[in-house]
C-alpha positions, 0 to 999 in steps of 0.5 A: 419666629412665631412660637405660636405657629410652631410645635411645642418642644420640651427639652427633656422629652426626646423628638420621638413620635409620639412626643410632641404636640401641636400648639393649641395658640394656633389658629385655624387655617381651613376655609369655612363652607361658603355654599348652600342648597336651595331646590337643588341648586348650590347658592352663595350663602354667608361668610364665617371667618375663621375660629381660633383655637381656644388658649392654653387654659381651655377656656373656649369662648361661646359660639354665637347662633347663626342666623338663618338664611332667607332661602327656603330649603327643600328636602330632595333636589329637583332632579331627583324628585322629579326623575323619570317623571314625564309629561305627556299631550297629544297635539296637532298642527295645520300644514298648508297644501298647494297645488292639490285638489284633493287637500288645501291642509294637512293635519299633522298629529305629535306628541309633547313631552315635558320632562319634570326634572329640567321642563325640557320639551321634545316633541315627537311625531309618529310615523304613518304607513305610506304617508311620504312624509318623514316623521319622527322627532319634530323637536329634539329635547331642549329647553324651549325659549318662551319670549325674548326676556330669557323665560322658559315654557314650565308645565303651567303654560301647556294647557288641554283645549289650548295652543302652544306656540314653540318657535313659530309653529303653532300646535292645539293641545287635545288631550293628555294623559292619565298620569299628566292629568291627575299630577297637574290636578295634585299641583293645583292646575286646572286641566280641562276636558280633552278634545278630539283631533278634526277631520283630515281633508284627504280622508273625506277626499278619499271617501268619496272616491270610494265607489257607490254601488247607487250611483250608475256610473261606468266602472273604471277601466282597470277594473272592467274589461268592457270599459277597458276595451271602450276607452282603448277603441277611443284612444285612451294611453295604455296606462291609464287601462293597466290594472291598478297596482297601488290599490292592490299594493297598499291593500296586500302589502307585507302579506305573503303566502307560505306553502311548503313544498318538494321536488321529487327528482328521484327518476334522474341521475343522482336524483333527490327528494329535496324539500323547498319552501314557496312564497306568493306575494299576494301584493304584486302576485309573485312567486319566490322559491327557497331551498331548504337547506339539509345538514349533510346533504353535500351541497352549496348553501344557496338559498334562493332557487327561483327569484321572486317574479312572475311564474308562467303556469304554461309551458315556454315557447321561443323563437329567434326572436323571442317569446312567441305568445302572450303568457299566463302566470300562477295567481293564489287560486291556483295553490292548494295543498296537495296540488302541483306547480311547475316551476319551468318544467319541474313539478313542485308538489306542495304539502303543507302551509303555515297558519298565516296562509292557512287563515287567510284562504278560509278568510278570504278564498272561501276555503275550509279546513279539509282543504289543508289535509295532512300530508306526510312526505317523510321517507323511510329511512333506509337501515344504515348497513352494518359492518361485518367483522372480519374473523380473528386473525390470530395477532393481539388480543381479540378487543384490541384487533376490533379496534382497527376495523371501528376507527381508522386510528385505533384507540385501547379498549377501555377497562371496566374500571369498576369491575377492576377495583370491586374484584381486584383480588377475587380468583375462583380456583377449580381443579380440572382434568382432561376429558376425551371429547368427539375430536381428541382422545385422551391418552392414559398419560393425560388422564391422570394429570390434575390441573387449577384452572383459575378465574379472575373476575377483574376482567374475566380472564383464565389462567390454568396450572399444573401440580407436579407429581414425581410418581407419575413422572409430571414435572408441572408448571403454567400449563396456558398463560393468563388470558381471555379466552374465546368460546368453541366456534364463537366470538363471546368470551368465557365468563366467571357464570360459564364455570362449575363444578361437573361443566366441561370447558373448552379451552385451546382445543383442549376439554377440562372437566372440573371436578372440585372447587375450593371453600372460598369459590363455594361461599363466594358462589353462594354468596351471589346465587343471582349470578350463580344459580347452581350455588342456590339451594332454594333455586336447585331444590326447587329444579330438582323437585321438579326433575323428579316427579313420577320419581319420588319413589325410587329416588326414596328407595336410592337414598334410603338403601345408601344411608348409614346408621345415622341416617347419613349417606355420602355425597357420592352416592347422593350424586349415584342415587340421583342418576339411578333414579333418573334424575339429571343433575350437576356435581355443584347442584349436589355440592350446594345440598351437601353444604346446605344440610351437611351431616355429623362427618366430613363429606356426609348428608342428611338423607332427611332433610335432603328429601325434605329439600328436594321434595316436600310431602313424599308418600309413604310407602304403603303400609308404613305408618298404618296403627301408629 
């Protein structure tokens, strides 16, 4: 075997990767590159053998210089240089007619595109309205042959004011484009002036077709009806009398009337307003009409009520034997906004048109603006009945019933989510008595039982206890179970803003009077006096003043008389002062003072400042105050 063509062993270094390394002796056994670039196409160029490795003394032999090729380089292939970079000539060619009097030739008019990356040609020809002649692509996009010898047209061999001859047919350059223009110039071509394209012999034809209003001849018989009635006595075909339809045709086609209309069927059975939608073909002078299709309105989406066709405007008459007259039929003069059409014996009253119609009347017909006046046709809608709700029953809770007559499949009423997490462990805690009312009395018994009526903010439900008392013999308990509860004779339920001190509940029949809150129901009370506003002490000062003026006399006289030494009075004989003095109040309009301007004792209040909070610049009795 070779050594050198082998790898390299050393018998103390084990065969591990990593030990061994190629022979560098080994000759090189890759293929060199053989192919060269040249305007972006790959080319031959010249051959390199092989390059042996250096020895083993690392003593590289010098690399000749190769020589350079004789292929000029350039720095971007064609096809990138030159993409999406099209040429553009405006051309025609002559195309012989036969057997017309009207044309011997026809001019043709197309558009030559040469595309710069490959000078492949496509030749286009643009479609002309109601020519009858199929137009389009004239020559698909291919490179075009120049002679037998194998040459292609390039973008020197078309040329402005010139011909240009591809497969036979023979085109005339006139013109070109800006961009063709100035790349030519930059390329060093000389392009000259564009031309223009010559007269087509069917246009001149048809200019002289054209009536002269100099010239007496007779008008036409299919636009005079005297002519008519000359050429029908001499025995002309009934065809050559009818009216001109091409012209009209070719003067009117794609040109459509839009009016908006409705059909008012109320007086019938089952009858509707139903709104539709009419268009006059001003091409032919035929009517189409279109339903408007309502969301809900129960019926088959059926658009087209009336095919387009002629529409009679006078009333239909048959016999066995068919039509028995001639008939007239709607024209464009005959629809106006406001107007009627009957549309075989239905009245279609129109209201509106689009801006299309709109112009054209005032274009055409002599119509203004006033003759499309703004008509509303939009009824008053009917108010949606509302569902009365059938009074409770006395099965589940009051939400919970209302769901069976909202939704045939009941769903759970969803909780205040927010209301929950924000007064998960908020209770307002009231001490309760029972009080006679105009349909129960009020036993001795009773009246001496005490009761905690709780509320719970989370969702407003109440909940009422009993304290036991072995002395008057009460054993106590849950007096009514945790619930919401209805007001007297009403749907609403009871709030935490319904409760306070001195107000009288109605509960299952049942009057309570609360007659004592606890500390935290005051302070959380004052703490939101938005929503408690008997909780205010500016809001009741404020109340209170008010109540009393004409008043401040003997209100002065009431709490002067209760006071003590120290120039307190109790909050009871606050509440007496108020009521002998005529002034109405709630026991939590007098707790909230008492608390507001509390004295030295428990339970006492500062006469000063309770008169300076409920009445600001009291008089002084007469005589009082005079040589001080």
């Amino acid at each position: 075997a070779n050594p050198s063509a082998v790898t390299m062993v050393d018998p103390v270094v084990p065969m591990l990767p990593g030990m061994t390394f190629q022979d560098p002796r080994k000759p090189v056994a890759r293929r060199a590159q053989t192919l060269c670039y040249v305007n972006g196409y790959a080319v031959p160029g010249e051959k390199t053998s092989s390059i042996a490795r250096a020895p083993a003394t690392m003593e590289f032999p010098t690399e000749e210089p190769k020589a350079p090729t004789s292929y000029p380089m350039s720095t971007l292939p064609k096809w990138v240089q030159f993409d999406r970079k099209v040429l553009r000539w405006n051309a025609f060619f002559k195309e012989a007619v036969t057997e017309s009097l009207a044309e011997n030739f026809r001019v043709r008019k197309c558009v030559i595109y040469m595309y710069l990356e490959d000078e492949s040609i496509y030749v286009a020809e643009p479609k002309q309205h109601n020519s009858g002649i199929p137009q389009g692509v004239f020559l698909k996009r291919h490179k075009i042959p120049k002679n037998d010898v194998g040459d292609f047209y390039t973008r020197a061999d078309v040329r402005v004011a010139d011909t240009l001859t591809l497969y036979g047919r023979t085109f005339y350059v006139v013109s070109c484009d800006a961009f063709t223009r100035g790349f030519l110039t930059d390329q060093g071509f000389e392009v000259n002036e564009d031309v223009g394209f010559p007269d087509d012999p069917i246009d001149a034809y048809r200019e002289t077709m054209k009536k002269d209003s100099k010239i007496p001849y007779p008008p036409p018989p299919r636009d005079d009806d005297l002519s008519r009635y000359i050429e029908a006595a001499a025995g002309a075909p009934s065809n050559a009398l009818a009216a001109d339809k091409l012209k009209k045709f070719l003067a009117h086609d794609r040109k459509v009337l839009r009016f908006f209309c409705v059909w008012d069927d109320r007086e019938a059975l089952f009858g509707e307003n139903r709104p539709f939608v009419l268009h006059y073909y001003l091409s032919d002078d035929t009517v189409e009409v279109l339903e408007v299709a309502e969301p809900n309105s129960g019926r088959d989406p059926f658009p087209v009520f009336l095919r387009r066709g002629p529409l009679p405007n006078q009333k239909l008459e048959v016999d066995a034997l068919g039509p028995t007259k001639t008939f007239s039929y709607y024209t464009f003069e005959d629809l106006k906004v406001g107007g009627h059409v009957r549309v075989y014996n239905r009245d279609f009253y129109i209201h509106d048109a689009d801006n299309f119609t709109k112009a054209w009347y005032i274009t055409n017909a002599g119509r203004t603006e006033a003759d499309f006046p703004p008509i509303s046709v939009e009824e008053e809608q009917m108010p949606i009945p509302q569902m009365a709700v059938p009074p409770y029953n006395g099965f589940g809770g009051h939400a919970d019933s209302l769901q069976n007559c909202i939704a045939l499949i009941p769903k759970p009423v969803k909780p205040d989510f927010e209301k929950q997490m924000t007064y998960a462990h908020t209770i307002l805690r009231f001490k309760a008595k029972i009080v006679p009312d105009a349909t129960h009395a009020v036993s001795d018994w009773d009246s001496d039982r005490e009761f905690i009526l709780s509320v719970y903010l989370a969702n407003d439900t109440i909940a009422i206890y009993e304290n036991p008392d072995r002395k008057k013999n009460i054993a106590g308990g849950k007096f009514l179970e945790r619930q919401e509860v209805r007001k007297p004779n009403s749907s609403e339920a009871f709030v935490a803003t319904d409760f306070y001190v001195g107000a009288t509940v109605v509960v299952l029949r049942r009057s309570f009077e609360l007659v004592e809150a606890d500390s935290y129901t005051y302070a959380f009370m004052e703490e939101h006096p938005e929503s408690f506003p008997r909780s205010d002490p500016e809001a009741v000062g404020g109340r209170l003043t008010a109540a009393s003026a004409g008043r401040e006399a003997a209100l002065r006289e009431a709490l002067t008389g209760a006071e003590d030494s120290n120039g307190e009075v109790e909050l009871a004989d606050v509440a007496n002062a108020f009521k002998s003095a005529g002034v109405e109040c709630v026991a939590q309009e007098i707790i909230t003072l008492g608390r507001k301007h509390a004295g030295s004792g428990a339970g006492k209040v500062s006469v000063s400042a309770l008169l300076e909070a409920v009445s600001v610049g009291f008089a002084l009795p007469a005589g009082e105050g005079e040589g001080q």
